[in-house]
C-alpha positions in Angstrom: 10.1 -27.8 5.2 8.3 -24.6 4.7 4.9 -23.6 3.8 4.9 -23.7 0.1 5.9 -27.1 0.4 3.7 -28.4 2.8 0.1 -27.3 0.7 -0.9 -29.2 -1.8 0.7 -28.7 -5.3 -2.9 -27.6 -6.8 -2.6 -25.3 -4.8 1.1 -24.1 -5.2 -0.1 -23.9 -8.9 -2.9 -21.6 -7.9 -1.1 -19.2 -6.0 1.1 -18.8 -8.8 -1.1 -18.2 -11.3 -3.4 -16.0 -9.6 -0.2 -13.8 -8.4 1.5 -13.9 -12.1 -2.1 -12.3 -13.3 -2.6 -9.7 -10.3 -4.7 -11.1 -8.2 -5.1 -9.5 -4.8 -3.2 -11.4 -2.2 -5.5 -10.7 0.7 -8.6 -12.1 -1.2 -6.5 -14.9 -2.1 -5.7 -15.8 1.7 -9.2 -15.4 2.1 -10.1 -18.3 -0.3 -7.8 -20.6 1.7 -9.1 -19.7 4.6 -12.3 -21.1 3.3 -10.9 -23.7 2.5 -9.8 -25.1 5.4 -6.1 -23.7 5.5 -5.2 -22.0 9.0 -4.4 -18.4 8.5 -0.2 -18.8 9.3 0.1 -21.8 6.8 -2.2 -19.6 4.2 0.0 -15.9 4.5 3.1 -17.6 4.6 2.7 -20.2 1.6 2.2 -16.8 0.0 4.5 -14.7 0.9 7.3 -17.5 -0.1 5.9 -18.2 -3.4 5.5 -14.6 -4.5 9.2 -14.2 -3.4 10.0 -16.7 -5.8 8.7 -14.6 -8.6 9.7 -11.7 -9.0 9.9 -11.6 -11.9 6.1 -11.8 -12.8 6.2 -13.1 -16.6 3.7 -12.8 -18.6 1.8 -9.7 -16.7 2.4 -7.2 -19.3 3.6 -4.4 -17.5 6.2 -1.8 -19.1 8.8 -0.2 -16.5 8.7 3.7 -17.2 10.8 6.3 -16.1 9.8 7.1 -12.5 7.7 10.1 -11.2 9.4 10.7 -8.2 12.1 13.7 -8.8 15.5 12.5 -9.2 18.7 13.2 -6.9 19.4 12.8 -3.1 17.4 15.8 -1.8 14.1 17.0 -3.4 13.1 20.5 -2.6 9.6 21.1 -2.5 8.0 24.6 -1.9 7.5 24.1 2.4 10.7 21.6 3.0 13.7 19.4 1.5 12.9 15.8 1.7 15.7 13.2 1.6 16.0 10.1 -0.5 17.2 7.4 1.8 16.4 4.6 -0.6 15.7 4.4 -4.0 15.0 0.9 -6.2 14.1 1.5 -9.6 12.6 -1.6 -10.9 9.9 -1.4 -9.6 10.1 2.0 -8.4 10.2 2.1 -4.5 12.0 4.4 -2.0 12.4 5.6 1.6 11.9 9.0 2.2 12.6 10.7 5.3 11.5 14.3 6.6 8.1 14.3 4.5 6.4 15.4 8.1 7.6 17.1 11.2 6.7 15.7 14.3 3.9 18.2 15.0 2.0 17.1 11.9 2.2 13.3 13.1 1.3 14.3 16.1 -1.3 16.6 15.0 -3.4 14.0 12.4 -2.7 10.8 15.1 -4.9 13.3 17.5 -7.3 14.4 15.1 -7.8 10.5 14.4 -8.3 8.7 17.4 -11.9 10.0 18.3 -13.5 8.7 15.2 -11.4 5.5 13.8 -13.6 2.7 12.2 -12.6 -0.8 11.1 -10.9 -0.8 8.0 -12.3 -2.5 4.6 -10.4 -3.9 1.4 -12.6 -3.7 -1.9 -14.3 -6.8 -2.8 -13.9 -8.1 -6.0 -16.6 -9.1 -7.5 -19.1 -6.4 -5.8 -17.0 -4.0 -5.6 -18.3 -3.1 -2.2 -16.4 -2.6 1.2 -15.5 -5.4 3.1 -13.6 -6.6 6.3 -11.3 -9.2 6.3 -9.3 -10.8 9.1 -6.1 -10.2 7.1 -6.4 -6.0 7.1 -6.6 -5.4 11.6 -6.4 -1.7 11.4 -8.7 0.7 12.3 -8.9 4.1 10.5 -10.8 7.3 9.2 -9.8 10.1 6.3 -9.9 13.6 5.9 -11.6 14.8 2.4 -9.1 16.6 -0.3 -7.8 20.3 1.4 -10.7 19.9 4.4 -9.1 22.6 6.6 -5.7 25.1 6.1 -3.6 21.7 8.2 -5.0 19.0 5.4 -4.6 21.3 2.9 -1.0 22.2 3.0 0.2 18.6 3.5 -1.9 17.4 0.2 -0.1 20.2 -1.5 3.1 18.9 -0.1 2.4 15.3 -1.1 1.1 16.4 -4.8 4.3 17.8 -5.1 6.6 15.2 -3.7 4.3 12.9 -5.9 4.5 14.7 -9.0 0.9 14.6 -9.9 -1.5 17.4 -10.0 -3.4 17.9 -6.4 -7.0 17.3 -7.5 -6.2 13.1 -8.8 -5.1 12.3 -5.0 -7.9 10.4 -2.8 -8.4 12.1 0.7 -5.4 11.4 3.3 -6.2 8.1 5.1 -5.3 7.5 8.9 -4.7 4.1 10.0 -3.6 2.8 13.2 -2.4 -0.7 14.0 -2.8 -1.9 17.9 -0.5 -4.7 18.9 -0.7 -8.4 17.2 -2.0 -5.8 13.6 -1.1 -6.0 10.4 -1.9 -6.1 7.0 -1.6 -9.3 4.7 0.3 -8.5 1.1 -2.1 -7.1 -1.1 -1.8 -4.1 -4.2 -3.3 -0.7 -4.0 -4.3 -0.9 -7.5 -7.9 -2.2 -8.7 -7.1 -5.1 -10.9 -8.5 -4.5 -14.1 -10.4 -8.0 -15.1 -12.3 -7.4 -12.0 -16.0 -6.6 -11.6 -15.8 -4.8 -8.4 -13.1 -2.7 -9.8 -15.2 -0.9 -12.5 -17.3 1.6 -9.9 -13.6 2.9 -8.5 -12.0 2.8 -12.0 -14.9 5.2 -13.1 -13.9 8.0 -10.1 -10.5 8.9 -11.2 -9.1 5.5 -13.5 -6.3 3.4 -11.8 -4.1 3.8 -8.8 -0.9 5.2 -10.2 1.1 5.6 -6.9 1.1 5.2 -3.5 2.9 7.1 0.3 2.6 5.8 3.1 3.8 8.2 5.8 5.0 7.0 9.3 3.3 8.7 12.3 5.2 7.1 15.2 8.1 5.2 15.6 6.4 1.5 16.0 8.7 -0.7 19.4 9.0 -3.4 17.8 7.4 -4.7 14.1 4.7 -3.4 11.3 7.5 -2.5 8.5 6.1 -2.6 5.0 6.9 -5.1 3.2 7.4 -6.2 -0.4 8.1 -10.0 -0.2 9.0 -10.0 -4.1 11.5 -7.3 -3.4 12.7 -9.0 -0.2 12.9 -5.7 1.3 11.4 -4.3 4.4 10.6 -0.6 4.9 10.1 1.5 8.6 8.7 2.1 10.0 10.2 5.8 11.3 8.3 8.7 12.5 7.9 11.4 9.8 9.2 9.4 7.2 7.5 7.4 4.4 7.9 4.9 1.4 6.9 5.6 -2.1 6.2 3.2 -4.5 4.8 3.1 -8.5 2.8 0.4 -10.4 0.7 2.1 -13.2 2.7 3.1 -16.1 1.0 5.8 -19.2 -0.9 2.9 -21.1 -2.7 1.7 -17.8 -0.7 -1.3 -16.8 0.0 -2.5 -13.6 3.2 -3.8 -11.6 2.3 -7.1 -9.6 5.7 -6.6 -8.6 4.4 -3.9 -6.6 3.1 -6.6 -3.8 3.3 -5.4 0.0 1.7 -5.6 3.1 2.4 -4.3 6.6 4.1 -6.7 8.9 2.7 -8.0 12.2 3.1 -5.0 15.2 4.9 -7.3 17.8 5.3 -4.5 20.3 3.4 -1.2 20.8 1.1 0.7 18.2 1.5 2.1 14.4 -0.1 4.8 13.3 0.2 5.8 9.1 -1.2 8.1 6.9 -1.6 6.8 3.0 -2.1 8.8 -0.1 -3.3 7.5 -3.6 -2.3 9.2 -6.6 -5.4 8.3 -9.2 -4.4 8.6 -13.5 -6.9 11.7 -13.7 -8.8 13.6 -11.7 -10.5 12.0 -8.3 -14.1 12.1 -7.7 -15.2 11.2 -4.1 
């Protein structure tokens, strides 16, 4: 039996509405954890039932042509990257040589001294919260802080295909053993409360990277459980995905999280692409 099956059916039915309408799935696991479900029954009751829908009818998203450049190799003005993987619906792919070794290197050490416990958005308040389904620990560097920072947000803006000024500041996270990251979206759901204040500094997520900074021993891919795929991690590589079209709506098919780091560490850098401009 697994552990869809072995919840109530209420509670099937509210997993599945709540993920058809875009709700986020860490606050969801955090509901059932309040309500007396154990935290293993609760993430993976979840991740089965959102791999059964795929689909996600009725969420009224449009599929548009992807941002990401097209082809095998894209050039960008400091290095070639290549396209290792590329899904279109949604749009996702694996991209390898987006950083060198010395720039992993180089942003893991100018982390380590001042990582905090990482926060998701609550939605109602939209204030920062911490959750025992997000175990990193991380810090940022502001939009083109030094010369280093501001030739790899130039890079990214470019790989991207959005204009420099709508990304949010380069975020380190790092993941120790027996980490991860429950499946959630990177966008702010728009019939949520809390999202208005982050809606008003730039509009909606459009885009996320998530760039690998070490290769991880064993574990903490990202995952998309609707996608049934698995992603890295590999050092100086990253994963791209899209899930806010040109009217403003959003792909729940975009659902991922970062799996459980069974051996070692994982250290990742993330960049948000906003619809306009970012303000901090």
């Amino acid at each position: 039996m697994n552990a869809a099956t072995r919840i109530p059916v209420e509670w099937r039915e509210w997993i599945a509405h709540n993920l058809a309408r875009g709700c986020d799935a860490r606050t969801m696991i955090a509901d059932m954890l309040r309500a007396g479900f154990d935290t293993q029954t609760a993430q993976a009751a979840l991740f089965e039932l959102a791999g059964g829908n795929a689909a996600a009818p009725g969420t009224g998203y449009a599929h548009e042509a992807s941002r990401l450049p097209a082809g095998n190799l894209i050039r960008l003005p400091d290095r070639d990257v290549r396209v290792v993987l590329r899904i279109e619906r949604p749009t996702v792919a694996f991209l390898d040589n987006v950083l060198d070794a010395q720039e992993c290197d180089e942003l893991v050490r100018r982390s380590a001294q001042k990582l905090v416990r990482s926060t998701i958005v609550d939605r109602e308040r939209g204030s920062a919260e911490v959750i025992a389904g997000r175990s990193s620990e991380g810090t940022w560097f502001p939009l083109e802080a030094d010369a280093f920072i501001a030739r790899l947000d130039r890079r990214i803006a470019a790989l991207m295909n959005r204009p420099l000024e709508n990304g949010e500041g380069l975020q380190i996270l790092h993941y120790r053993t027996g980490g991860e990251y429950t499946p959630h979206y990177d966008y702010f759901p728009p019939g949520d409360a809390g999202s208005a204040p982050h809606l008003a500094q730039g509009g909606q997520r459009v885009a996320s990277l998530i760039l690998y900074l070490n290769d991880v021993e064993d574990g903490g891919a990202t995952v998309f459980p609707r996608l049934n795929l698995a992603v890295g991690p590999k050092k100086g590589a990253a994963v791209y995905f899209e899930y806010c079209n040109s009217r403003g709506e959003v792909d729940p098919a975009t659902l991922h999280g970062g799996a459980l780091v069974l051996k070692g560490e994982k250290w990742i850098a993330t960049k948000w692409m906003r619809q306009y401009r970012y303000e901090a």
